[in-house]
N, C-alpha and C positions, 0 to 999 in steps of 0.2 A: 504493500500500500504506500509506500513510500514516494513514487511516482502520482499517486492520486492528485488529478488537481481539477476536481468540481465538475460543475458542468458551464461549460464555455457558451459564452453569446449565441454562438451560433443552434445551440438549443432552444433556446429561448424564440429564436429566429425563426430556427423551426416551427413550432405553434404559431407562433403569428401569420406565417403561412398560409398555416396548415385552414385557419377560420377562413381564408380568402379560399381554396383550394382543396376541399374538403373532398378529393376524390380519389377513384383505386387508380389512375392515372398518373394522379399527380403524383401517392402515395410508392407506386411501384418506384420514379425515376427520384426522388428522394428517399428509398429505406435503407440506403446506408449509410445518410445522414442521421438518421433516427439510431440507426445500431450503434452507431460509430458515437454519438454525438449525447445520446440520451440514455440509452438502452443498457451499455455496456456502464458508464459513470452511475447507472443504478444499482447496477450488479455490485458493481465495487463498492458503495455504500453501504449496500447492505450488507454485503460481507464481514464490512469493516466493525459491522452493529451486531453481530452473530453472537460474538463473542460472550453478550450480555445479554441480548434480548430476543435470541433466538435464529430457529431462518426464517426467511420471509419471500416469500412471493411477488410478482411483477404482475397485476391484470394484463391480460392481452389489449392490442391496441385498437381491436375491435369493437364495435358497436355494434347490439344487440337491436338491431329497428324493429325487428318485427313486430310490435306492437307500438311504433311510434311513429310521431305523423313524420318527426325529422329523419330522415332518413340517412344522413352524412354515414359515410362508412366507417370515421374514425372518430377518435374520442379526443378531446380536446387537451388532453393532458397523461403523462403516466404516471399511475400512483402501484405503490407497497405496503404490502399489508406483511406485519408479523403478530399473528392470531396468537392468542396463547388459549383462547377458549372460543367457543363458536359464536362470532358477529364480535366477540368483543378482542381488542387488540391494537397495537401502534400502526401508525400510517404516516406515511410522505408521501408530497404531491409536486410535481412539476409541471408549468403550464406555460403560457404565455405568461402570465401573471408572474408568476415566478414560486420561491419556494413556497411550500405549506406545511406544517407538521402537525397531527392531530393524534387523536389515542380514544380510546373507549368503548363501548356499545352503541354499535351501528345499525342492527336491525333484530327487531323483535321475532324469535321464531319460538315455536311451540310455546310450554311454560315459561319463556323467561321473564316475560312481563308478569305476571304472577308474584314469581319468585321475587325481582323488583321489588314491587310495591310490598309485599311483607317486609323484606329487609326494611326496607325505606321506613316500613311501620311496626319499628322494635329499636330497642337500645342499638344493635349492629350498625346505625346508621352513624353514629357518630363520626367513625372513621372518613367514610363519605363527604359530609358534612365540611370535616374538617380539610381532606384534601380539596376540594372544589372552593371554597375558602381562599384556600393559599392559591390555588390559579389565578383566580381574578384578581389577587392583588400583586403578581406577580408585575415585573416591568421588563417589557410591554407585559398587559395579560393577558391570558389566554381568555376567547370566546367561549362561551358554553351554551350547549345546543338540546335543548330536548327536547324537538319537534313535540310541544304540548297539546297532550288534547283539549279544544274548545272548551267543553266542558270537564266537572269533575268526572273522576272514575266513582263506577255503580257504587252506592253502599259507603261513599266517602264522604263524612260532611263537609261543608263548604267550608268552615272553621278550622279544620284539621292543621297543626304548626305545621306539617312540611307539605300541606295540598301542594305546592308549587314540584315537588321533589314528583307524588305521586301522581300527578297529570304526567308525565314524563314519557316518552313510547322510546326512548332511544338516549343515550348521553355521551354527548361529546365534545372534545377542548381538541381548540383548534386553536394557529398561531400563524399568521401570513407574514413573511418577509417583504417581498414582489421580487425586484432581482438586483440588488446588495455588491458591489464589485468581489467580496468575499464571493458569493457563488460559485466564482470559478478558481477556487482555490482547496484544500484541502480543511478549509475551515467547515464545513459542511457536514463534516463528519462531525465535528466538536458540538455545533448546534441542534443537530438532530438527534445527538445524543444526550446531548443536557435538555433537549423538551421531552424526549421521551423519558428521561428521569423524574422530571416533575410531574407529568403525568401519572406518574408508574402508581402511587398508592389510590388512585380512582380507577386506576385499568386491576390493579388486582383484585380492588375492592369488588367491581363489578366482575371477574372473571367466577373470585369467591363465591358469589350471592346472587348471577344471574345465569350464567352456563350451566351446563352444557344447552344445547338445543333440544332436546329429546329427553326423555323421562328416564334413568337409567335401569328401572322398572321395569321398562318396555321391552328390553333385553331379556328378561330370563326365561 
């Protein structure tokens, strides 16, 4: 890793493009811009992040249209996930925009929601409580996301001290850069490892109290 040195301009470039030129044309005589330039600078990233927080995966740079009216073939950006439990886990994003670092539960599947809202509604939550706390006042701090439901959840009075916690369908801290002259240096690794560190006691909290997907029950 010694060699590592970020992701260069011309990443960044790429995306910006890529919104103008959104197709399998353009895509074919630019992809090894993409490898060369994005693809490969992620691998090494996350390599470099192994060490602590696991392996991680690259989504493909595919777009899933079939059920959307946009139909662009590619995705506007490339992000990693290193999962440590199902939907919940650290993330990096690269875009036009530039860096993103995020961490948490991203999507409710089977009991997790459930499982949620009990913790949320028992002493367990404190831990919680208190890392989410220290992100916002972190500097910069981090956004925190929980796609709320409108209303309260069935069975929950509207008075309840953490209604805000238990409307919650998802939770996530996130932290934009945009693109930094650091970027294309090897400092990249230092920041995406110190957000995923401040992150880490709300991603385990939720790994503890809202994973797996499936009931382990349903196994035997």
């Amino acid at each position: 890793m010694a060699a590592y040195s970020g992701f260069s301009p011309a990443a960044v470039e790429f995306y910006d493009q890529l919104q103008v030129h959104n197709t399998r044309a353009w895509w074919a005589e630019h992809k090894s811009t993409y490898e060369r330039e994005i693809r490969d600078p992620m691998r090494e990233l996350l390599d470099a992040l192994s060490d602590e927080f696991g392996p991680a995966r690259i989504f493909r740079p595919n777009r899933d249209v079939r059920f959307s009216k946009d139909k662009s073939p590619y995705k506007d950006h490339i992000g990693a996930i290193a999962q440590i439990e199902d939907a919940v886990g650290y993330y990096v994003q690269l875009s036009a925009r530039g860096l993103m670092t995020a961490g948490g539960w991203y999507s409710p599947l089977g009991p997790q929601t459930a499982r949620f809202r009990a913790a949320v509604d028992s002493p367990a939550v404190a831990p919680l409580e208190t890392g989410l706390a220290k992100l916002r006042r972190a500097k910069p701090p981090f956004s925190i996301d929980g796609s709320p439901l409108k209303t309260r959840p069935r069975g929950v009075p509207a008075d309840h001290p953490r209604i805000e916690l238990l409307r919650c369908t998802q939770l996530i801290a996130t932290r934009e850069y945009g693109t930094p002259q650091w970027l294309s240096t090897r400092k990249v690794i230092d920041v995406v490892r110190k957000d995923w560190r401040a992150m880490a006691p709300v991603v385990e909290w939720l790994a503890d109290h809202v994973g797996p997907g499936a009931d382990p029950a349903d196994g035997d």
